[in-house]
N, C-alpha and C positions, 0 to 999 in steps of 0.2 A: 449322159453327162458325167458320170461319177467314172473315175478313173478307171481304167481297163484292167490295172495291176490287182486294182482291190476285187474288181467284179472276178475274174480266175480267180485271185486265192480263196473268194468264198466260197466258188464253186469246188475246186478242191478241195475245201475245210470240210465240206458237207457229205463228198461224196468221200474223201477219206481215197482217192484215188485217182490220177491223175490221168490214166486211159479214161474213164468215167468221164472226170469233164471235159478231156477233149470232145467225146463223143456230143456230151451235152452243147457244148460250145463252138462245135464244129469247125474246132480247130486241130492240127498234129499235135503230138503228146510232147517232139519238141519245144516247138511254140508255149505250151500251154506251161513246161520248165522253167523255161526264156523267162517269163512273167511272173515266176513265183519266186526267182531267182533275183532278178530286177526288185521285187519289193524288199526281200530277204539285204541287199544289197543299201538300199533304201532308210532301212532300220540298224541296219549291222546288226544283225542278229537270226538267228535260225529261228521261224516259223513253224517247220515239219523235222520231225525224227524221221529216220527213215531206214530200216534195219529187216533185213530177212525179204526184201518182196514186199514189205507193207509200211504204212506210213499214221501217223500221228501228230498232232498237233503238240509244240512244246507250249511252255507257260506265256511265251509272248507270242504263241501262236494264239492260244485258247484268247487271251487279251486284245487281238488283233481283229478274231472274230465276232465277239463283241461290239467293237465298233465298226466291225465292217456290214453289218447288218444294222446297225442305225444307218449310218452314212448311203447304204444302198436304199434302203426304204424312202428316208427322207427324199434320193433323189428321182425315185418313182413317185411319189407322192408329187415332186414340185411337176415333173413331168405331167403327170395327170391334171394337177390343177390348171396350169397353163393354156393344158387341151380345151378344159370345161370353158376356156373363156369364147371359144366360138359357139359354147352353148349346144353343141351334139354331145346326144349320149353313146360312145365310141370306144372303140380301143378290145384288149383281149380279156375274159372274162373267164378266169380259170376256178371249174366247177369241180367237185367231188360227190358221190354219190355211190351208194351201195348197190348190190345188183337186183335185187326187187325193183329198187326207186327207176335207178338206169336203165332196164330192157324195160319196166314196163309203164312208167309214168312220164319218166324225164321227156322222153321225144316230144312229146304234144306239146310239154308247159313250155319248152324250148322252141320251138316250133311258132308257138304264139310272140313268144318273146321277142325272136327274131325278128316278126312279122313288125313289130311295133316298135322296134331299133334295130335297122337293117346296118346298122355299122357296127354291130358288136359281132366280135369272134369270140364264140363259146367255144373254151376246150375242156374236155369230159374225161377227168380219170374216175378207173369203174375199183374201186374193192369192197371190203368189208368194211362194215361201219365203225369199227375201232381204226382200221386204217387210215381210214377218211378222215377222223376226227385229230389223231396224231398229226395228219397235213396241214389240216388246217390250224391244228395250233401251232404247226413250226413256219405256218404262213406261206409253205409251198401252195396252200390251196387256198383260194378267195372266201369260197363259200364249200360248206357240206351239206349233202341231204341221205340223212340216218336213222336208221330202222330203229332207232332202242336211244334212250336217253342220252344223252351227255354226260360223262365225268371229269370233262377237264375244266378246273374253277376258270379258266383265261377265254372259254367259250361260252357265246350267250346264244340258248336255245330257242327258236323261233316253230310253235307248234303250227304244221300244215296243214293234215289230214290226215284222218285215222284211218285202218286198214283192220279187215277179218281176218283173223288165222284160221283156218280148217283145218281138220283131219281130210286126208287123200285118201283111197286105198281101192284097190283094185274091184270091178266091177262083182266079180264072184266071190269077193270076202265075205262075213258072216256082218262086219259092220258098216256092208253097202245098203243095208233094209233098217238100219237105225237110222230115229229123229236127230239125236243128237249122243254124242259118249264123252264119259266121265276121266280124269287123269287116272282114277285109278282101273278101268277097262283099260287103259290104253297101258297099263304099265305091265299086263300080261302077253303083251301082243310083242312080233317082232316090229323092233322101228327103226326108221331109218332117221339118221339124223343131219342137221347142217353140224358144220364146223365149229370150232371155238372160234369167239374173234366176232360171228356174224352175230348182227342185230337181230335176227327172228331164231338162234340159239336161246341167246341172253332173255327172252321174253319169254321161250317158250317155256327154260329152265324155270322161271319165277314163277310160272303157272303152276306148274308140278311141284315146286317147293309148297307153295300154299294148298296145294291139295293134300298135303302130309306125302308125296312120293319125292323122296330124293330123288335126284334126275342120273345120281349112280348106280343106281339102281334100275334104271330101263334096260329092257332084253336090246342094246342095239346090236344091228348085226351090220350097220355101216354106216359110219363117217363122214359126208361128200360135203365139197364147195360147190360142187356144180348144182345150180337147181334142176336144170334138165333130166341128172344123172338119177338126183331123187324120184323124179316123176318117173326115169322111164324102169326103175330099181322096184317103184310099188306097183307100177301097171303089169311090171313081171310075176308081181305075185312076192316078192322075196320080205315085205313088210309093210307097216303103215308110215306114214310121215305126218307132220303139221305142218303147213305152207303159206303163203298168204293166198285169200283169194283169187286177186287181182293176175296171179301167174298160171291160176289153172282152167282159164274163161276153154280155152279151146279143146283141150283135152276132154273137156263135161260135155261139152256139146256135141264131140262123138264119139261118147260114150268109153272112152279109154281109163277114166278115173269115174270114181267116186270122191263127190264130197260131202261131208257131214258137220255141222255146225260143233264145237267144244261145249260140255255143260261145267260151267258157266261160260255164256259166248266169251271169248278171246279177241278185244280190240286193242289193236297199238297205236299210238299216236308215231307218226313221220315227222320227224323233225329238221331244220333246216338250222345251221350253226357258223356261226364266223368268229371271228375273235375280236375280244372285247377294246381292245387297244387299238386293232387295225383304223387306219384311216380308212374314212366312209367317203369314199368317191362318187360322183354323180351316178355313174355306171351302177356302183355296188347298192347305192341308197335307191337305184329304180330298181333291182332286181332286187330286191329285200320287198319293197313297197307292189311289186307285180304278184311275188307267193302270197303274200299275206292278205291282197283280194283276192288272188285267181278264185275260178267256179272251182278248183282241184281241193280247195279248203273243205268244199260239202263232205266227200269221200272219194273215193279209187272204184267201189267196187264196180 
């Protein structure tokens, strides 16, 4: 419903580049000119600087955008309301989710979801949980589901279910025959760590701070996003990691990893986040209302 001119310039505004939203909009980069040029036309006034190969919003661009993001909400919103009056819960239901949550929880609860509103299209972007959470406050994303608290005031945090972090480490280590090991055992050891940015980083560094180990202070000998890369980096012998349980069921069962409980055990709560402004559509208020009974509330492990 809401103008074509406005919908391109937003998409332009955001990506800051006009191949981008063609692609997004799968439209030609002519076209997608045509219409920024037609609103620019419209206003009598320039929208975008454009100098060297790149592009910027001017002062009535930045002002443009503005209201071009009430005006487009609003007319998804009436859109959606309209839908609700045939009284199905429908339509596309765009999810965020960190990659612990994503490879190894989300399928199921998703799964069920679907089973119980076969008209909704779930779409699943995977990163890190500060990623997720930036989406979801600039309302690219419906909903987040994230490893590690909330820091954005405009997000309201909804607690799922808690998860164990363990120590991994290779079968022939020295701390494959301990009950449990301490931050500060663990701060002589090589470790391998996640990224900055990741939700089970940001935890696990708060562990270590409170054991008195600054977390600059660990011997790491590498860096990774990938969880895989952790697991198959400790099963090589080259360190220890902390992980969550939930991602090393199959490795322990044959026998490729060790796991060992943290002293004091290490639980994080999983959190599910949307923004506090968004309108709550029938859609968004069942999937909010499905996490917060699912059985997924007990725990993961």
């Amino acid at each position: 419903m809401a103008d074509r001119r406005l919908q391109v310039f937003h998409t332009v505004a955001k990506q800051l580049s006009f191949t981008k939203a063609a692609e997004l909009l799968f439209m030609t980069q002519p076209a997608v000119t045509f219409q920024v040029k037609q609103l620019e036309e419209h206003f009598n006034t320039r929208l975008f600087e454009r100098s060297h190969g790149k592009i910027s919003l001017t002062p009535a661009g930045e002002l443009a955008l503005t209201y071009a993001e009430r005006i487009l909400s609003l007319a998804s919103e009436m859109d959606t309301r309209v839908g609700e009056m045939t009284g199905q819960v429908s339509g596309p239901l765009l999810i965020g989710a960190s990659t612990t949550i994503a490879e190894y929880l989300l399928p199921r609860m998703l799964g069920e979801f679907k089973a119980r509103y076969p008209q909704v299209q779930a779409r699943l972007t995977v990163a890190n949980s500060e990623t997720i959470e930036n989406k979801v406050a600039d309302h690219t994303l419906d909903i987040g589901l994230i490893e590690s608290p909330s820091h954005h005031p405009i997000l309201h945090t909804v607690h799922c279910f808690d998860d164990e972090l363990v120590l991994i480490c290779a079968p022939t280590h020295a701390f494959a025959n301990f009950s449990e090991v301490s931050a500060v055992q663990l701060a002589e050891q090589p470790y391998v760590s996640r990224e900055a940015g990741s939700g089970t980083r940001e935890v696990v560094d708060v562990f270590f701070r409170q054991a008195g180990v600054p977390p600059e202070d660990l011997n790491i000998v590498m860096e990774m996003g990938s969880r895989e890369a952790i697991k198959g980096a400790v099963e090589a012998g080259l360190g220890v990691a902390i992980v969550s349980s939930s991602t090393v069921v199959k490795e322990l069962k044959l026998g490729d990893l060790v796991a060992v409980p943290l002293k004091p055990r290490l639980l994080r709560q999983l959190s599910l986040v949307y923004a506090n402004e968004k309108f709550r559509s029938k859609l968004l208020q069942a999937f909010l209302e499905f996490v917060e009974t699912t059985s997924l509330k007990s725990g993961v492990g």
